[in-house]
Backbone atoms as SQL, in Angstrom:
CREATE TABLE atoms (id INTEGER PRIMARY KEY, chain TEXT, resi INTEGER, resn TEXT, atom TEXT, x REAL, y REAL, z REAL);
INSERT INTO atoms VALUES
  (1, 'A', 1, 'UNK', 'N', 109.508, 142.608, 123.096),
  (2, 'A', 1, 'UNK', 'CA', 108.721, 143.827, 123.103),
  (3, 'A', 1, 'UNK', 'C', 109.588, 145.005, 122.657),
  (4, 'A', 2, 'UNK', 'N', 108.948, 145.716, 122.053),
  (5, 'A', 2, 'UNK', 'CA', 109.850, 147.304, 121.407),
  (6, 'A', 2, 'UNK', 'C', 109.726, 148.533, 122.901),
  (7, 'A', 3, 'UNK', 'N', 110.571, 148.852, 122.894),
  (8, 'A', 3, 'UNK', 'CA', 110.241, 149.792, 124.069),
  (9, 'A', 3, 'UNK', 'C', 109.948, 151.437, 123.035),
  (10, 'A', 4, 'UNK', 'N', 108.883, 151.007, 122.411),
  (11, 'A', 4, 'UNK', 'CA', 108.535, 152.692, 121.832),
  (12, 'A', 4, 'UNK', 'C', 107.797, 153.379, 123.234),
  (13, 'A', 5, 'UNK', 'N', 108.511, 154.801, 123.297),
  (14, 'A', 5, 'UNK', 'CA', 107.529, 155.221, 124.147),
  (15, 'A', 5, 'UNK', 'C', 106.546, 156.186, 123.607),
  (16, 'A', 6, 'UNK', 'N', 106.732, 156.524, 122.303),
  (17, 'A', 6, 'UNK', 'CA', 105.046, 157.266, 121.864),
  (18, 'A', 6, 'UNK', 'C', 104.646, 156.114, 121.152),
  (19, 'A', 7, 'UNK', 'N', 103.254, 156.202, 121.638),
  (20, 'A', 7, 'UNK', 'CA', 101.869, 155.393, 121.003),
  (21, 'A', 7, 'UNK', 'C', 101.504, 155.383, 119.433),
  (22, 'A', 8, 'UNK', 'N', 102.057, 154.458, 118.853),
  (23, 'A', 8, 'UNK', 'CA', 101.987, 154.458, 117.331),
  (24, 'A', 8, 'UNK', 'C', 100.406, 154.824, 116.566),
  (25, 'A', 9, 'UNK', 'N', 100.837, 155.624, 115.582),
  (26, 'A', 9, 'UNK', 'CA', 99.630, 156.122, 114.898),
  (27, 'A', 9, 'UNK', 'C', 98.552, 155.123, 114.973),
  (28, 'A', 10, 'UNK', 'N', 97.371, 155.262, 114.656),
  (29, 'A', 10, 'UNK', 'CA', 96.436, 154.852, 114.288),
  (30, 'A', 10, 'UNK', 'C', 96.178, 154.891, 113.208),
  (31, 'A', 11, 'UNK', 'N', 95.778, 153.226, 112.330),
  (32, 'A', 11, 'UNK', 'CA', 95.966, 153.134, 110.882),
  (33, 'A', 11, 'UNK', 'C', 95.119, 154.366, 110.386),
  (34, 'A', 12, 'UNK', 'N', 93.560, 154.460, 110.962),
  (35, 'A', 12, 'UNK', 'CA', 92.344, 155.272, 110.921),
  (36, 'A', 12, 'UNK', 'C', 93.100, 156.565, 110.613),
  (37, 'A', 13, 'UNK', 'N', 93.524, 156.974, 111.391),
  (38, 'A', 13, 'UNK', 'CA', 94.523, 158.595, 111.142),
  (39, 'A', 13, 'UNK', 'C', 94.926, 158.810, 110.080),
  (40, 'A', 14, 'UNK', 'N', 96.076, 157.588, 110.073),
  (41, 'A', 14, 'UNK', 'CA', 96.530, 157.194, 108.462),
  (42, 'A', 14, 'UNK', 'C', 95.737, 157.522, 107.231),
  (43, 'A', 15, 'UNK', 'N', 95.032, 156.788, 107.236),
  (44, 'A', 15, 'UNK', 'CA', 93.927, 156.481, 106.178),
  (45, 'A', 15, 'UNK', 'C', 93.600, 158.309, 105.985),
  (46, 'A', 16, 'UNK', 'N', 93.248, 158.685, 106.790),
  (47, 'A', 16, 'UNK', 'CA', 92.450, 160.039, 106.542),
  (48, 'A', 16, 'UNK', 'C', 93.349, 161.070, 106.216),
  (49, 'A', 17, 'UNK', 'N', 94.442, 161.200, 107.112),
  (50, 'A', 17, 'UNK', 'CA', 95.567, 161.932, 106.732),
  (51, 'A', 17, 'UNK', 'C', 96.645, 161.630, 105.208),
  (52, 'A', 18, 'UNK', 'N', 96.630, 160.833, 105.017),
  (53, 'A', 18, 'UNK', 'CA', 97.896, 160.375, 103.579),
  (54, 'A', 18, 'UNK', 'C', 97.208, 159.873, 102.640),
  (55, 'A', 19, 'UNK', 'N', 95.415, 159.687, 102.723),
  (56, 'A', 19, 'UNK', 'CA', 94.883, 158.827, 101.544),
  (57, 'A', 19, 'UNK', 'C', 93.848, 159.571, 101.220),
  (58, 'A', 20, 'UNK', 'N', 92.682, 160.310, 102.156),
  (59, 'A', 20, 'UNK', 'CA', 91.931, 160.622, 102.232),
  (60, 'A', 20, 'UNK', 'C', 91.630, 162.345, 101.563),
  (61, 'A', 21, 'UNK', 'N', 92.377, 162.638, 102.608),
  (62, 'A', 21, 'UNK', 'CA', 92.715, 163.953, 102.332),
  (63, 'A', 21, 'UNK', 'C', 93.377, 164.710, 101.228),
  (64, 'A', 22, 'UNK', 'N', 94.496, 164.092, 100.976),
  (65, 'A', 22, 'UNK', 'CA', 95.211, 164.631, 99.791),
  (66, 'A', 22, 'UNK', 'C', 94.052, 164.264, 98.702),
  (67, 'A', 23, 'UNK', 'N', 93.200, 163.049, 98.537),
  (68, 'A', 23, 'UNK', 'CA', 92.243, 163.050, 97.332),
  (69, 'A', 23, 'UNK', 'C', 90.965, 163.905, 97.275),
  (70, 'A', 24, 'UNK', 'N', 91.475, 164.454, 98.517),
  (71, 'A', 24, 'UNK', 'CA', 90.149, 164.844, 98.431),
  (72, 'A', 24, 'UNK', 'C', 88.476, 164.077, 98.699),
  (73, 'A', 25, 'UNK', 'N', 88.881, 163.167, 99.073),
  (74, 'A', 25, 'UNK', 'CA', 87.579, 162.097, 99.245),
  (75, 'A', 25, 'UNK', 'C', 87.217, 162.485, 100.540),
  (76, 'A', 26, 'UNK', 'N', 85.645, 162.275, 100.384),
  (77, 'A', 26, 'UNK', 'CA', 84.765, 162.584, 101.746),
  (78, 'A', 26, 'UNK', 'C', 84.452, 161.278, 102.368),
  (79, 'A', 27, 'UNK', 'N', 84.794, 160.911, 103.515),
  (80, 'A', 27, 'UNK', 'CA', 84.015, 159.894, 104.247),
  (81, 'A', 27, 'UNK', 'C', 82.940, 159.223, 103.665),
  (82, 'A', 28, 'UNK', 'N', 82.047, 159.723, 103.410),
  (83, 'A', 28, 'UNK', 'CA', 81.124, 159.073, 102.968),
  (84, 'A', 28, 'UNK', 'C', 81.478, 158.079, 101.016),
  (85, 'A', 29, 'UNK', 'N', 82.304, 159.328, 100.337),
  (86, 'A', 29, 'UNK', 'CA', 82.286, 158.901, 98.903),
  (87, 'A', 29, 'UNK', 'C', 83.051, 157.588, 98.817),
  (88, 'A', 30, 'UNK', 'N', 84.378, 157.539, 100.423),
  (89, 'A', 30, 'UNK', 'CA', 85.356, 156.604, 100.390),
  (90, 'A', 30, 'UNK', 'C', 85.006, 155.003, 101.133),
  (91, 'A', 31, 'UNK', 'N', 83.399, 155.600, 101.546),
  (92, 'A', 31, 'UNK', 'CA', 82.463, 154.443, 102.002),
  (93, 'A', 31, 'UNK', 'C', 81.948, 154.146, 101.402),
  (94, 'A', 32, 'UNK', 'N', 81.546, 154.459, 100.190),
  (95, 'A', 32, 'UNK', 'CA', 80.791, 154.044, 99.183),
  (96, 'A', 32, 'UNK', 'C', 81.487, 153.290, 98.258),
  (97, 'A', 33, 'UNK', 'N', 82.696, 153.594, 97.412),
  (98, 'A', 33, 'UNK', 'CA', 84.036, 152.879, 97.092),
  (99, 'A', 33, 'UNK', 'C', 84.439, 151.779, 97.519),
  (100, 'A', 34, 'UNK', 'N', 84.599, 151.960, 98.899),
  (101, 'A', 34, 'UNK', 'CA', 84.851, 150.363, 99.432),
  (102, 'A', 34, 'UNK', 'C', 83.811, 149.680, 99.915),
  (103, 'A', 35, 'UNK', 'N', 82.532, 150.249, 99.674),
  (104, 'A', 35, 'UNK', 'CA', 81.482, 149.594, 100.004),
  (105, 'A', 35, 'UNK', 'C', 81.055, 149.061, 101.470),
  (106, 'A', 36, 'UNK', 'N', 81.573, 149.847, 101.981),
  (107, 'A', 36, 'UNK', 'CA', 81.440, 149.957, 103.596),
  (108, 'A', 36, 'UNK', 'C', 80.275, 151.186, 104.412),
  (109, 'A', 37, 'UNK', 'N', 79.493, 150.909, 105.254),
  (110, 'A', 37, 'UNK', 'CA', 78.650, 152.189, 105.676),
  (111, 'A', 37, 'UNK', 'C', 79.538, 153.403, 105.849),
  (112, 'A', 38, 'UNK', 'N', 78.960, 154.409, 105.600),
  (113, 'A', 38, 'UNK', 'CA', 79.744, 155.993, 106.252),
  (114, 'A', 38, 'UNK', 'C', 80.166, 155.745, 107.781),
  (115, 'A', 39, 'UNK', 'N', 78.979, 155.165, 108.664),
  (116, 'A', 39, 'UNK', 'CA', 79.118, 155.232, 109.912),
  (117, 'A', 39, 'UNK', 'C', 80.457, 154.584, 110.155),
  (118, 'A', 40, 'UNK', 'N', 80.669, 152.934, 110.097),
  (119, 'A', 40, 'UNK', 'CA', 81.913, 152.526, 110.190),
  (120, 'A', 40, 'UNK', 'C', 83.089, 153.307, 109.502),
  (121, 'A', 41, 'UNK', 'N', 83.032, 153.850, 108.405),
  (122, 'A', 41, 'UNK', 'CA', 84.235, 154.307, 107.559),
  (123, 'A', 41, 'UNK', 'C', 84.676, 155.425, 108.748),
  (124, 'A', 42, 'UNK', 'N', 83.638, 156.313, 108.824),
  (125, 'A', 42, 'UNK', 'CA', 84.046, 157.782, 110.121),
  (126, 'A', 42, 'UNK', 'C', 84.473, 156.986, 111.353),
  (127, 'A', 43, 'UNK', 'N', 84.045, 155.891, 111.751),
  (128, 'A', 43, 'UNK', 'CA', 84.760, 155.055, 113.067),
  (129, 'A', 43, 'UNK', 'C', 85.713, 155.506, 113.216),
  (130, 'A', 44, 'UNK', 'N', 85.964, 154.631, 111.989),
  (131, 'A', 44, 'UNK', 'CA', 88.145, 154.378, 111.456),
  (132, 'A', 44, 'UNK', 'C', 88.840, 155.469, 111.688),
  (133, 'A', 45, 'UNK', 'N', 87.745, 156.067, 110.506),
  (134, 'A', 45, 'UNK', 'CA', 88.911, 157.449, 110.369),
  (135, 'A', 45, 'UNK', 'C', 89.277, 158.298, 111.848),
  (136, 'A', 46, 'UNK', 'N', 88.419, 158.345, 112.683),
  (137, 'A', 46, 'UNK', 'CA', 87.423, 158.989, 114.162),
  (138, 'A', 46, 'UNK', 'C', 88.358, 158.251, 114.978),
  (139, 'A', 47, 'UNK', 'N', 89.334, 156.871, 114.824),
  (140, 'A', 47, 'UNK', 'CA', 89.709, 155.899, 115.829),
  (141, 'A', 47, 'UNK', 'C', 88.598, 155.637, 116.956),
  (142, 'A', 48, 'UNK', 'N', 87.701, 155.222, 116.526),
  (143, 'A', 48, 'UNK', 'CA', 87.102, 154.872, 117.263),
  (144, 'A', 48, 'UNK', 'C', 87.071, 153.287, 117.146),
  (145, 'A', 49, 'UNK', 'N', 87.215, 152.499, 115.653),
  (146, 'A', 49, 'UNK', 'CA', 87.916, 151.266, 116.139),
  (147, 'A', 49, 'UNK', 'C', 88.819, 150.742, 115.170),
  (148, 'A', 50, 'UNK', 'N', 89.192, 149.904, 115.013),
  (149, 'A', 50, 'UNK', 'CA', 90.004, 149.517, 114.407),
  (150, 'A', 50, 'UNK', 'C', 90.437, 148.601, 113.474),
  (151, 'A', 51, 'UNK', 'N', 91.548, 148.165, 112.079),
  (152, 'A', 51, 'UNK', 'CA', 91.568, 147.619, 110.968),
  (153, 'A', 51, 'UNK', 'C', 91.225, 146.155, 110.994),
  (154, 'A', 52, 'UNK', 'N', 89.890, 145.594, 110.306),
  (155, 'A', 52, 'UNK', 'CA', 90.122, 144.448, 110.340),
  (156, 'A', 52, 'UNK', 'C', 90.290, 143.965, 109.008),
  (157, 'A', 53, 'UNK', 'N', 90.734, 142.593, 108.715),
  (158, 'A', 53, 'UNK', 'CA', 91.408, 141.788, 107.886),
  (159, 'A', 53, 'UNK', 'C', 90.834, 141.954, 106.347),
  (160, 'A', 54, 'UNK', 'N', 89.001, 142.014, 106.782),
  (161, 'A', 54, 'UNK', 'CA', 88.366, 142.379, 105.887),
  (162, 'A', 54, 'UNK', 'C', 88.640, 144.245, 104.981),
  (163, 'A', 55, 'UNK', 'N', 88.814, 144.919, 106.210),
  (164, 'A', 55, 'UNK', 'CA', 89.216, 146.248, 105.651),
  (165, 'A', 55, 'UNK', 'C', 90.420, 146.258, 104.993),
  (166, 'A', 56, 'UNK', 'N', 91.073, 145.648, 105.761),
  (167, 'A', 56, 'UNK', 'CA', 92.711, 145.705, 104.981),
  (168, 'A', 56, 'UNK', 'C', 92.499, 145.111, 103.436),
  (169, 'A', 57, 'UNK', 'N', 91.777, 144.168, 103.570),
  (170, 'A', 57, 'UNK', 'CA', 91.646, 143.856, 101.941),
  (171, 'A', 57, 'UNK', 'C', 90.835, 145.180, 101.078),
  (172, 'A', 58, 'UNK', 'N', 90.060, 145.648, 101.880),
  (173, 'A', 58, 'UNK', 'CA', 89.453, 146.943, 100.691),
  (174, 'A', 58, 'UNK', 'C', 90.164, 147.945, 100.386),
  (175, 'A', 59, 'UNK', 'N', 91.228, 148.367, 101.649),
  (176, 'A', 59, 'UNK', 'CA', 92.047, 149.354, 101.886),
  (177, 'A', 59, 'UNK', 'C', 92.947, 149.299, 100.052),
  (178, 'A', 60, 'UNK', 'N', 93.315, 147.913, 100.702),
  (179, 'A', 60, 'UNK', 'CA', 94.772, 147.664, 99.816),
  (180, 'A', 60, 'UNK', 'C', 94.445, 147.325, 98.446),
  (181, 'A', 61, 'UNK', 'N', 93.077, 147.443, 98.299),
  (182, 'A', 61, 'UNK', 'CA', 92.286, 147.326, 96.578),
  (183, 'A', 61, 'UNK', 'C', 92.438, 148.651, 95.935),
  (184, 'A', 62, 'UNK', 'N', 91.346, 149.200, 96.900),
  (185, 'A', 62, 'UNK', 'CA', 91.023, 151.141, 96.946),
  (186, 'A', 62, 'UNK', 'C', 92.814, 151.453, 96.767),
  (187, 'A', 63, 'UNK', 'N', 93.297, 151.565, 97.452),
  (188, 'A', 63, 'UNK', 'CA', 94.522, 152.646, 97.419),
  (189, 'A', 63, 'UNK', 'C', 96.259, 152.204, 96.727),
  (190, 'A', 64, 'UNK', 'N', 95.735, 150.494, 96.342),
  (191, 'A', 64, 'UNK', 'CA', 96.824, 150.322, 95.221),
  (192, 'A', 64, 'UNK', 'C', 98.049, 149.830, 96.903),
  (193, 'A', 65, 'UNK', 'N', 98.026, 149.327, 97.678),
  (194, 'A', 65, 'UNK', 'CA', 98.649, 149.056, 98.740),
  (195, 'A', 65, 'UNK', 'C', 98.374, 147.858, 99.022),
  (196, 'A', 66, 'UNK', 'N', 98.714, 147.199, 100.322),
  (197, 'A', 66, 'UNK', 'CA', 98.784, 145.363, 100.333),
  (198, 'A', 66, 'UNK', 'C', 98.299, 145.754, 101.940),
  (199, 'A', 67, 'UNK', 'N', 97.168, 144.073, 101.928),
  (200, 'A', 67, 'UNK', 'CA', 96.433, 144.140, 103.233),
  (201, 'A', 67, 'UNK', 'C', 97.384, 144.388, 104.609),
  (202, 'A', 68, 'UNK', 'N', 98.960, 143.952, 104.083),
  (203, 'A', 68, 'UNK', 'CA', 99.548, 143.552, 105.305),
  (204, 'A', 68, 'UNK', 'C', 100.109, 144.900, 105.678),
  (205, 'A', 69, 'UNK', 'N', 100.199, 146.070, 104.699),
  (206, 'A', 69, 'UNK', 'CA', 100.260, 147.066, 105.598),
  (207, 'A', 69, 'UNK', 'C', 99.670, 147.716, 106.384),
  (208, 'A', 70, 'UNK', 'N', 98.234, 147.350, 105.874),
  (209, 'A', 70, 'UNK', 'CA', 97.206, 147.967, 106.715),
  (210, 'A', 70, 'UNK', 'C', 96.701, 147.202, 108.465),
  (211, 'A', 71, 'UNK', 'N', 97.258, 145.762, 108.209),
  (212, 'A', 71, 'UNK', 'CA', 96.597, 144.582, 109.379),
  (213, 'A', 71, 'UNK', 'C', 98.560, 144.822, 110.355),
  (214, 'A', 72, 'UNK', 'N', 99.680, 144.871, 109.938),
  (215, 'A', 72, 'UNK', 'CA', 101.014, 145.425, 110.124),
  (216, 'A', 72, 'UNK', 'C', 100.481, 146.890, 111.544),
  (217, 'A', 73, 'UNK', 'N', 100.226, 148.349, 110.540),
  (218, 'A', 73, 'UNK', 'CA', 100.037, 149.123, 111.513),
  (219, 'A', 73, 'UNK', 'C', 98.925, 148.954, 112.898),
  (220, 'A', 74, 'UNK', 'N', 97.943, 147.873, 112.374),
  (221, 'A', 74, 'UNK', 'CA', 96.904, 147.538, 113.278),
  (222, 'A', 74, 'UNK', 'C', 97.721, 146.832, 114.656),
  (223, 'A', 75, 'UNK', 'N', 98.702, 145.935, 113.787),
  (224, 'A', 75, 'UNK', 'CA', 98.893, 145.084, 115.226),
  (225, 'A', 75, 'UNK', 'C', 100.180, 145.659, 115.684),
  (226, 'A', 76, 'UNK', 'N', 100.931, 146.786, 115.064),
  (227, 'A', 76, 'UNK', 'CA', 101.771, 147.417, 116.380),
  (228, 'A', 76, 'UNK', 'C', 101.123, 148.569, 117.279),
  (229, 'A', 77, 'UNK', 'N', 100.270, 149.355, 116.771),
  (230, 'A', 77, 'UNK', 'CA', 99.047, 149.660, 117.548),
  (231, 'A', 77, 'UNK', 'C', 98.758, 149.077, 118.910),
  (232, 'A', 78, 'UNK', 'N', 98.297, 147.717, 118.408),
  (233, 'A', 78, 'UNK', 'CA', 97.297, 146.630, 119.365),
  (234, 'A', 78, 'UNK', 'C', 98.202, 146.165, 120.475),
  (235, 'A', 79, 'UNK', 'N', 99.981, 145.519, 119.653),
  (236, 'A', 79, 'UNK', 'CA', 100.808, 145.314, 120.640),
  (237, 'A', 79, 'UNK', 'C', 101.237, 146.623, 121.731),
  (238, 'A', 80, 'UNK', 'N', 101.434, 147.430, 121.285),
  (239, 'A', 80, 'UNK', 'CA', 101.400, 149.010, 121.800),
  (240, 'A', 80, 'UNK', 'C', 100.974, 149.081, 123.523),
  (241, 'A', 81, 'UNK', 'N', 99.757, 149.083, 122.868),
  (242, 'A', 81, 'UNK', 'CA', 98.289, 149.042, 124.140),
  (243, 'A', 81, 'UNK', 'C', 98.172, 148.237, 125.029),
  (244, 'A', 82, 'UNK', 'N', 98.749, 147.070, 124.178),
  (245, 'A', 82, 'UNK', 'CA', 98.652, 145.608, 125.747),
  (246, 'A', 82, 'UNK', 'C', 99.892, 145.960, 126.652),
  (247, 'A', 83, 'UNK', 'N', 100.801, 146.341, 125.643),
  (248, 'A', 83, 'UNK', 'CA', 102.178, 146.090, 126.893),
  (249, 'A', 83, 'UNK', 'C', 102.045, 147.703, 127.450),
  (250, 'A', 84, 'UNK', 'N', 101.414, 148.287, 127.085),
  (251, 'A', 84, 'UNK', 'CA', 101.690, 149.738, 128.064),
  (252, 'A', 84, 'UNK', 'C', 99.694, 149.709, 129.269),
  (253, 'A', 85, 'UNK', 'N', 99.085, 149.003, 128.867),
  (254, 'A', 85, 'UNK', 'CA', 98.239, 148.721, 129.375),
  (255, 'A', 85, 'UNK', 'C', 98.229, 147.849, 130.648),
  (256, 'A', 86, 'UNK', 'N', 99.270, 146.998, 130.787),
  (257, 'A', 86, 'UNK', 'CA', 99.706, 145.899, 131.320),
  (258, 'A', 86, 'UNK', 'C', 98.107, 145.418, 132.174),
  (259, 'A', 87, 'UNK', 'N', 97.648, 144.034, 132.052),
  (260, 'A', 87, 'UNK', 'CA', 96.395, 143.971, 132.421),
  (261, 'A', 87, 'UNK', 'C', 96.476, 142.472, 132.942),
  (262, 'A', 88, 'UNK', 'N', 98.013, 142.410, 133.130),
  (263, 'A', 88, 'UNK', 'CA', 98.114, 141.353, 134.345),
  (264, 'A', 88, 'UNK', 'C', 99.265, 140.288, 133.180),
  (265, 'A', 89, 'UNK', 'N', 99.331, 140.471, 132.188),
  (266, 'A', 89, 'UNK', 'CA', 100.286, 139.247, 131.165),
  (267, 'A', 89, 'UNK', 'C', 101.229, 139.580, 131.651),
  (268, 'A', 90, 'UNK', 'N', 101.863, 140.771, 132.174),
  (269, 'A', 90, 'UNK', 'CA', 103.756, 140.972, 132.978),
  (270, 'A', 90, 'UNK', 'C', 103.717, 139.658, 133.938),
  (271, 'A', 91, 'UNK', 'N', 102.823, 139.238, 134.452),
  (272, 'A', 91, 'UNK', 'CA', 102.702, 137.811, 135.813),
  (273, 'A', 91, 'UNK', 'C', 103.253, 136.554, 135.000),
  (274, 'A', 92, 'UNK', 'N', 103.176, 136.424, 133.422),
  (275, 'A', 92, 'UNK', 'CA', 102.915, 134.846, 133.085),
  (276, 'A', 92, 'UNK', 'C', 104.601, 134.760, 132.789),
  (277, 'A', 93, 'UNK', 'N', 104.812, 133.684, 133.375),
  (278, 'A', 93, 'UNK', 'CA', 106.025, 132.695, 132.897),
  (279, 'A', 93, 'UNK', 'C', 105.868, 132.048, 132.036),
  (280, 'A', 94, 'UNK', 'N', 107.232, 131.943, 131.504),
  (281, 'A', 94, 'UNK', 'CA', 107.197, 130.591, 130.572),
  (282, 'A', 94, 'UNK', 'C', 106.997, 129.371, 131.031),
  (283, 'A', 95, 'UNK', 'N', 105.785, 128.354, 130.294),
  (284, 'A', 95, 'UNK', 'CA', 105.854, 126.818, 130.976),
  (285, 'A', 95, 'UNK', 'C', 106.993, 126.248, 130.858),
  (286, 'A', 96, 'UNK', 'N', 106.776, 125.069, 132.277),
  (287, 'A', 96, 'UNK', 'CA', 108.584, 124.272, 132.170),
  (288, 'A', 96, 'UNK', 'C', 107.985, 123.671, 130.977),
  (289, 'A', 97, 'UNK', 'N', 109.618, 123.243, 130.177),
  (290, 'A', 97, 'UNK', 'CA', 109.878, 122.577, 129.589),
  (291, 'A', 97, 'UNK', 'C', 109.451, 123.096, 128.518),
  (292, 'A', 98, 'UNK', 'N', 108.953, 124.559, 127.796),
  (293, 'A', 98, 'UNK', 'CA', 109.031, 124.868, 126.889),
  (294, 'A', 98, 'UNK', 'C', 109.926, 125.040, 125.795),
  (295, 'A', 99, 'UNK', 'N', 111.153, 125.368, 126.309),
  (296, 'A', 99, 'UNK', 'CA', 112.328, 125.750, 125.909),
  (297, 'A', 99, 'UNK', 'C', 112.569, 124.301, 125.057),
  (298, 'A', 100, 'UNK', 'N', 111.898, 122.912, 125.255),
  (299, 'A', 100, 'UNK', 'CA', 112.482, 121.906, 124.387),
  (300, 'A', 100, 'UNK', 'C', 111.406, 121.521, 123.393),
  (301, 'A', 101, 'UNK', 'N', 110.244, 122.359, 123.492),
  (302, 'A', 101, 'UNK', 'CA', 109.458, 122.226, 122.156),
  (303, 'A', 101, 'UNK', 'C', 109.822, 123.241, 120.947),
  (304, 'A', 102, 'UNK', 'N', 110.201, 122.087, 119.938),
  (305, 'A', 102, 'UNK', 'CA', 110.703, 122.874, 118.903),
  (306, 'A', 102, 'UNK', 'C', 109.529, 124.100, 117.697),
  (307, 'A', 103, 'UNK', 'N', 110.141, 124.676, 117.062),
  (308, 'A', 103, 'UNK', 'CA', 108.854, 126.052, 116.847),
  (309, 'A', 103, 'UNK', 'C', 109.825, 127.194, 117.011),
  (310, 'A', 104, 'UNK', 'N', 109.213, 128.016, 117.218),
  (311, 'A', 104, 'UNK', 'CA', 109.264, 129.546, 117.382),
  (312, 'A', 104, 'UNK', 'C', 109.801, 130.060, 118.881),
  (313, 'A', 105, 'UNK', 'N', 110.872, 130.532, 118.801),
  (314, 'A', 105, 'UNK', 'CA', 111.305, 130.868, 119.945),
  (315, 'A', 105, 'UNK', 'C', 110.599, 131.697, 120.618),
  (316, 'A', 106, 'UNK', 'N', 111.084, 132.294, 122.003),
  (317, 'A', 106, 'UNK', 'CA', 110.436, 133.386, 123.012),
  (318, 'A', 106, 'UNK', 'C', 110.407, 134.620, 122.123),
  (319, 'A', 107, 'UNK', 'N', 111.249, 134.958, 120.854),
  (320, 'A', 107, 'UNK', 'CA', 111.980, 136.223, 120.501),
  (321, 'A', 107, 'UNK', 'C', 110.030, 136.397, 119.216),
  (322, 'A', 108, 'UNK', 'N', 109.647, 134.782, 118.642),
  (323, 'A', 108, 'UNK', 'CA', 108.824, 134.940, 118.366),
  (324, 'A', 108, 'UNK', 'C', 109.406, 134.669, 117.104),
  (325, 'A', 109, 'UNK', 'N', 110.667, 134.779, 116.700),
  (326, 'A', 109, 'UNK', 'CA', 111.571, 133.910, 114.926),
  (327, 'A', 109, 'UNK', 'C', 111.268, 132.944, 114.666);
């Protein structure tokens, strides 16, 4: 876990602040572009919810960028929220005998 203690942007912010704005594009014109309703597009921008896999692909069409930056800021966001949320996962141990199934360590490498 990263011990950030401010709450990482919201891609939505992003989007409106560094893409949106400087073009000058209105919510609605940049819903129409990616072919998404106004209502959802103002969500995003609004944080009211958040990037999915499908957006990241329109994002990263529309603005000349790659899905994984957009699905990237989503899930340090998401990780963000769980570990400062704590909603009971601080309780879980590691199962025995994990440590000898080979894979991906605890670190997650």
């Amino acid at each position: 876990m990263q011990n950030r203690t401010r709450k990482p942007s919201h891609p939505g912010g992003i989007l409106l602040r560094m893409y949106l704005e400087p073009l000058k594009l209105t919510v609605t014109a940049a819903a129409g572009h990616l072919g998404v309703s106004r209502k959802h597009l103002s969500n995003l921008v609004n944080e009211k919810v958040g990037i999915t896999p499908d957006m990241a692909m329109r994002l990263s069409r529309a603005f000349a960028t790659s899905p994984d930056l957009w699905m990237n800021m989503q899930k340090t966001r998401d990780l963000w929220e769980a570990e400062h949320e704590r909603t009971g996962w601080e309780a879980v141990t590691p199962l025995p005998g994990v440590q000898d199934v080979g894979g991906v360590d605890a670190a997650g490498d």
